[in-house]
C-alpha positions in Angstrom: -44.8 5.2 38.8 -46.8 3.6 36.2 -44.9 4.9 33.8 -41.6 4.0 34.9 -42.7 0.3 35.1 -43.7 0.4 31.7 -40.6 1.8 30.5 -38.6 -0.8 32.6 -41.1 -3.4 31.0 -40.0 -2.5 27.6 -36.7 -2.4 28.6 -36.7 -5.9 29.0 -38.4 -7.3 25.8 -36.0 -5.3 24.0 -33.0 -6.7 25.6 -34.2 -10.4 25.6 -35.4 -9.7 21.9 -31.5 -8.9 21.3 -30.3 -11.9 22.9 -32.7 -14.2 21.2 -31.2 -12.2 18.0 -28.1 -12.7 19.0 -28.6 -16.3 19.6 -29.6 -17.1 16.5 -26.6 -15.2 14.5 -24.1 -17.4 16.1 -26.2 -20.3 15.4 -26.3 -19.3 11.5 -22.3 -18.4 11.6 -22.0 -22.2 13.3 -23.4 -23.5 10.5 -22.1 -21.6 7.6 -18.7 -23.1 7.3 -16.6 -20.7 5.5 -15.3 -22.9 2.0 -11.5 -23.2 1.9 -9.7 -21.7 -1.5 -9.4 -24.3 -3.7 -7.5 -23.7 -7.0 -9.9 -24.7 -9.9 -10.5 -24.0 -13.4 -12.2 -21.3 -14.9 -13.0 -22.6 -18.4 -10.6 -20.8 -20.1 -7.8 -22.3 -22.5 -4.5 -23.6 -21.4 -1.1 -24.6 -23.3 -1.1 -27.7 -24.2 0.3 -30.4 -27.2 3.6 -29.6 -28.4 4.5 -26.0 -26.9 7.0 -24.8 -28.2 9.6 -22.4 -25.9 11.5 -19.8 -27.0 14.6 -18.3 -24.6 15.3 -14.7 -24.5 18.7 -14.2 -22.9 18.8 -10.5 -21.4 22.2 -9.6 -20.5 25.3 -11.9 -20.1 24.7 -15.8 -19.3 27.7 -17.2 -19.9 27.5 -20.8 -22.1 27.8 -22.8 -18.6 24.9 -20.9 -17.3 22.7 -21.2 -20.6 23.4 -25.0 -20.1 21.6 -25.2 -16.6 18.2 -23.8 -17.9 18.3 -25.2 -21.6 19.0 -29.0 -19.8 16.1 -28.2 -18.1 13.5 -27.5 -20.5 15.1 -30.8 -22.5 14.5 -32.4 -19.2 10.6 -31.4 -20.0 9.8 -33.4 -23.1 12.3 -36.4 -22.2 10.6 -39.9 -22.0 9.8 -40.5 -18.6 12.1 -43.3 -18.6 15.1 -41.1 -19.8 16.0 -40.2 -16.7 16.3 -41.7 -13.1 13.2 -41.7 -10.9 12.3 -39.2 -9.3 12.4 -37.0 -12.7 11.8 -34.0 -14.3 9.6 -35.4 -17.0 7.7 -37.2 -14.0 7.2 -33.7 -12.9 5.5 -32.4 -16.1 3.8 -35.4 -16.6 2.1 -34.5 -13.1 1.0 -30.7 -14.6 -0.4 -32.9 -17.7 -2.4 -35.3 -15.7 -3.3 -32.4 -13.3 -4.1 -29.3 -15.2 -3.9 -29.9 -19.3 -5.5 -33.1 -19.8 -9.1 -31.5 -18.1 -9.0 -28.3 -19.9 -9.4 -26.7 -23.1 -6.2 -26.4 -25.6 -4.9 -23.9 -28.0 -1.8 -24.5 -30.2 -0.3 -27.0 -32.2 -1.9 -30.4 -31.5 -4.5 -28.9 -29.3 -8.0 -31.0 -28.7 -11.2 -29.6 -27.9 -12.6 -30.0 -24.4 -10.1 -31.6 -21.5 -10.1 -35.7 -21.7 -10.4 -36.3 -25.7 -6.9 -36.3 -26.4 -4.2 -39.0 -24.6 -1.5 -37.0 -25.9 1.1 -36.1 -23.5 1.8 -32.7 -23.8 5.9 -31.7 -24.6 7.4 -29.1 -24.6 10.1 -28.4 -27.2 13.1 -25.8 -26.8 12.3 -24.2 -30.0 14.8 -21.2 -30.7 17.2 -18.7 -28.6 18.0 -15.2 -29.3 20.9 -13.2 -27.3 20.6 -9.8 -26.3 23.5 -9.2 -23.8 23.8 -5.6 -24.9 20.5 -5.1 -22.9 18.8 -2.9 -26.3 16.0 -2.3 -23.6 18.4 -1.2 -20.6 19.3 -2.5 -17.2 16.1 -0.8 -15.2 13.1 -2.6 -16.9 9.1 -1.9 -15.7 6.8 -4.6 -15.8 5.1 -3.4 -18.9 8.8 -3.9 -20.9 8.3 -7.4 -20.8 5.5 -8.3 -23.7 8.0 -6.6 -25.7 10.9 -8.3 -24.6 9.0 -11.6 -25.2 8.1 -10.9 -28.7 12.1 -10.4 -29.4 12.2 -14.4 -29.2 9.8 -14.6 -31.4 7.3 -17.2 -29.7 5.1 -19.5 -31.7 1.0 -19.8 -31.0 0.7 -22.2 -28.4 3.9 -21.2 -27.1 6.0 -20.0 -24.5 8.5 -17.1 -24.9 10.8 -17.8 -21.7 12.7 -14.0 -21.0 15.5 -14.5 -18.5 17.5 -11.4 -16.8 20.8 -11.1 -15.9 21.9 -10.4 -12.9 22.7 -6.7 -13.0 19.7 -6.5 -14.9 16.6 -4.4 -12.4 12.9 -5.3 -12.8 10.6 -3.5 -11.2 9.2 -5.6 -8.6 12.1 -7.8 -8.4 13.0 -9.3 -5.1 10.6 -6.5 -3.5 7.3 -8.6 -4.1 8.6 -11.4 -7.1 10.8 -13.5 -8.5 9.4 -14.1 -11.7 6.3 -13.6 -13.3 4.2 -14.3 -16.6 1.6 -12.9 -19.0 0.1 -12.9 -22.8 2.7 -11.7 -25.2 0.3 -9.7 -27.0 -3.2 -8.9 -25.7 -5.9 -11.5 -27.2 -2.9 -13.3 -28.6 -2.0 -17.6 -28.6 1.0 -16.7 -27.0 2.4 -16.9 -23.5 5.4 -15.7 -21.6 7.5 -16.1 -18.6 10.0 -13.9 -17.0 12.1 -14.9 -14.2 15.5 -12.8 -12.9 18.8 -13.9 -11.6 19.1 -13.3 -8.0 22.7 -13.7 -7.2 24.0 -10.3 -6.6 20.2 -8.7 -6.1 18.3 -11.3 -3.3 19.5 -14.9 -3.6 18.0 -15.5 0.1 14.5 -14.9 -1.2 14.4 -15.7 -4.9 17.0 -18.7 -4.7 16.0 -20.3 -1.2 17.1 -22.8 0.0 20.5 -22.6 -1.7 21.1 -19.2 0.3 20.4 -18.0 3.8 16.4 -16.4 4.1 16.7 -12.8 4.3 13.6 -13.2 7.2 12.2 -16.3 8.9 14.0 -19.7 10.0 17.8 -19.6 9.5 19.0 -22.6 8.6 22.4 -23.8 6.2 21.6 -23.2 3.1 21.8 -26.1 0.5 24.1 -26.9 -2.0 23.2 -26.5 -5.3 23.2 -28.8 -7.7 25.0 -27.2 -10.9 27.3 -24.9 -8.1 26.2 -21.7 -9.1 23.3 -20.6 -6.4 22.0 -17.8 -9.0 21.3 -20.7 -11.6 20.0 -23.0 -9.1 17.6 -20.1 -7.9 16.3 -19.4 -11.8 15.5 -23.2 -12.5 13.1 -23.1 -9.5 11.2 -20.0 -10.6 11.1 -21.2 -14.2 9.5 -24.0 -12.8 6.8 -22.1 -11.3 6.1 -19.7 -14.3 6.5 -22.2 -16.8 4.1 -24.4 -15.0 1.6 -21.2 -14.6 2.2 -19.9 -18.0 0.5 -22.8 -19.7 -2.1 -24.0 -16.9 -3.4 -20.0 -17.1 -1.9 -18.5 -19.8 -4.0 -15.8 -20.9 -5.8 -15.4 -16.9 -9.0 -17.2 -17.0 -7.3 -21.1 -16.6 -6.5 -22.6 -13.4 -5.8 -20.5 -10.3 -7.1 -19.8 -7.1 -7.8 -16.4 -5.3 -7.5 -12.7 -6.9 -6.9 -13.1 -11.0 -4.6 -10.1 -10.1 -2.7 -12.1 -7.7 -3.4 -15.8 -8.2 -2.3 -18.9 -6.9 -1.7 -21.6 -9.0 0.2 -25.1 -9.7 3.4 -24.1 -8.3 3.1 -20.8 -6.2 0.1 -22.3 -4.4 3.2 -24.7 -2.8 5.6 -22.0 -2.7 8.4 -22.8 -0.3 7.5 -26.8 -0.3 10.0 -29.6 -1.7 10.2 -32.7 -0.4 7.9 -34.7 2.1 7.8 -32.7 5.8 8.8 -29.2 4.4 7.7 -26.3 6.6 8.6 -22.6 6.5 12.6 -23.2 6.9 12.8 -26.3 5.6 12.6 -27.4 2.5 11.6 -30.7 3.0 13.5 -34.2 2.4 15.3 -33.8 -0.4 18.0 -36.1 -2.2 21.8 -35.3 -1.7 24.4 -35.8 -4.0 27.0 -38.3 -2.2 30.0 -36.4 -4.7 28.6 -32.9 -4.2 26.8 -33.4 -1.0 24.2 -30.8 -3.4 20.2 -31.1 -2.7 17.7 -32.1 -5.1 14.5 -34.2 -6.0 14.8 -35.3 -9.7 17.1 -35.7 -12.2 17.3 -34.3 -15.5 18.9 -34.7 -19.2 22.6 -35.1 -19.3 23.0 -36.1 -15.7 21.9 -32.6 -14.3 20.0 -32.4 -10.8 17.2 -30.3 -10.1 15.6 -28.7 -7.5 11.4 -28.2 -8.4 8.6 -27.1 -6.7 5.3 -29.2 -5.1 2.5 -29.0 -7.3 -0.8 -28.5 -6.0 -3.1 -31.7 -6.5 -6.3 -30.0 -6.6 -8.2 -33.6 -6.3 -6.4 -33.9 -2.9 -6.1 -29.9 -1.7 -2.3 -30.9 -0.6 0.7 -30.4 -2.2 2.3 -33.2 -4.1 6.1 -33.6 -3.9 8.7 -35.5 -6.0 10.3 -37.0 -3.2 
């Protein structure tokens, strides 16, 4: 009997030793407040001064559809005052004030450490080469694409900007990306971006909201600005790269999350537009009272754009045009 009382006895420490145990875990996991992501830098260099971009053209464009994208990156290095507010210089000048002016440069122009240059940074549509035979093929792997960069022949400091056609395959392509970008060569001062043309392959997720989402919300799709949905869809994912190509260029710049599969300026607001956006919509966006076409800035030689939030990492919220 003795025995058994003692057993019971320790019975009962041990449990209310558990529970005070237990006690104080959930009193430590109160207090430990798990930190949010936050996309910072990680002291590596960025693009910045006068970058130079040079456009591979990988299949057929025809000259209307060069126009879109090469307005575009003209729209880049315009005076802010060049074009109507809300712009697309206004837009870069927000990745400048952002990202480049706080980080260290390599290039033409570059400065040392973040903060002891004012120079804006441009960018400056520097050459195009043609390759609409496709000298690589129409089934490209990711690991075609440094050499299919090098073919423009980008500058150090630059950006070699590849852009497929739209019967043109990438692996990857509208299965997990739209676009993507990477070193030219490995160790080298050059950058590049890749982005596809969706039309025929998955305009509902690589050239929302100018087409129906293939999942999610379905809502009318928006018109887009130049007419041509593929276009429309490829200005918006330049955007993106372009905008992660020089604020991490080489991987070690600003991002947030898995190097592998970062976040950054514009993918870290993927999907968001205008003011109010949530998965499905877009956001408040301008319309066109000719076209009755969607867009939140305007561009060189009276084009309308569509471009992405960027993420304000002094306010952890995505900053919009409009």
């Amino acid at each position: 009997m003795m025995a058994k009382r003692q057993r019971v006895l320790l019975l009962m420490v041990l449990v209310a030793s558990l529970a005070v145990l237990s006690m104080a875990d959930r009193k430590l996991m109160s207090l430990v407040k798990p930190q949010p992501n936050q996309l910072t830098y990680h002291n590596g260099v960025v693009l910045r001064g006068d970058i130079p971009v040079s456009i591979l053209w990988y299949g057929r464009f025809t000259p209307a559809q060069k126009a879109v994208v090469t307005d575009f990156v003209i729209s880049l290095a315009a005076p802010l005052r060049a074009a109507p507010a809300p712009s697309v210089s206004q837009w870069w000048s927000s990745i400048h004030r952002l990202y480049l002016s706080k980080a260290v440069s390599v290039g033409k122009n570059a400065g040392a450490q973040g903060g002891g240059s004012g120079k804006i940074t441009r960018v400056v549509l520097s050459g195009q080469v043609a390759d609409e035979r496709c000298s690589m093929g129409k089934s490209l792997r990711l690991s075609h694409l440094p050499a299919l960069a090098a073919k423009a022949r980008p500058a150090k400091g630059g950006v070699a900007l590849v852009l497929t056609a739209q019967d043109v395959a990438v692996e990857g392509f509208c299965m997990s990306r739209c676009g993507t970008h990477g070193s030219v060569t490995r160790g080298g001062g050059a950058a590049y971006a890749w982005v596809g043309n969706s039309a025929t392959q998955c305009p509902g997720q690589c050239a929302w909201p100018f087409h129906q989402p293939l999942y999610g919300p379905q809502a009318p799709p928006l018109v887009p600005p130049s007419g041509d949905v593929g276009m429309d869809g490829i200005v918006i994912n330049v955007a993106s790269m372009v905008a992660g190509a020089v604020t991490n260029p080489f991987g070690d710049g600003f991002y947030q999350g898995d190097r592998n599969a970062a976040l950054e300026a514009a993918t870290a607001c993927t999907g968001v537009y205008g003011k109010g956006a949530y998965p499905g919509y877009a956001g408040q966006l301008l319309v066109d009272k000719a076209t009755g076409s969607s867009y939140n800035a305007h561009g060189a030689h009276g084009r309308k754009y569509l471009l992405p939030a960027l993420f304000d990492p002094n306010t952890s919220a995505c900053s919009t045009l409009v």
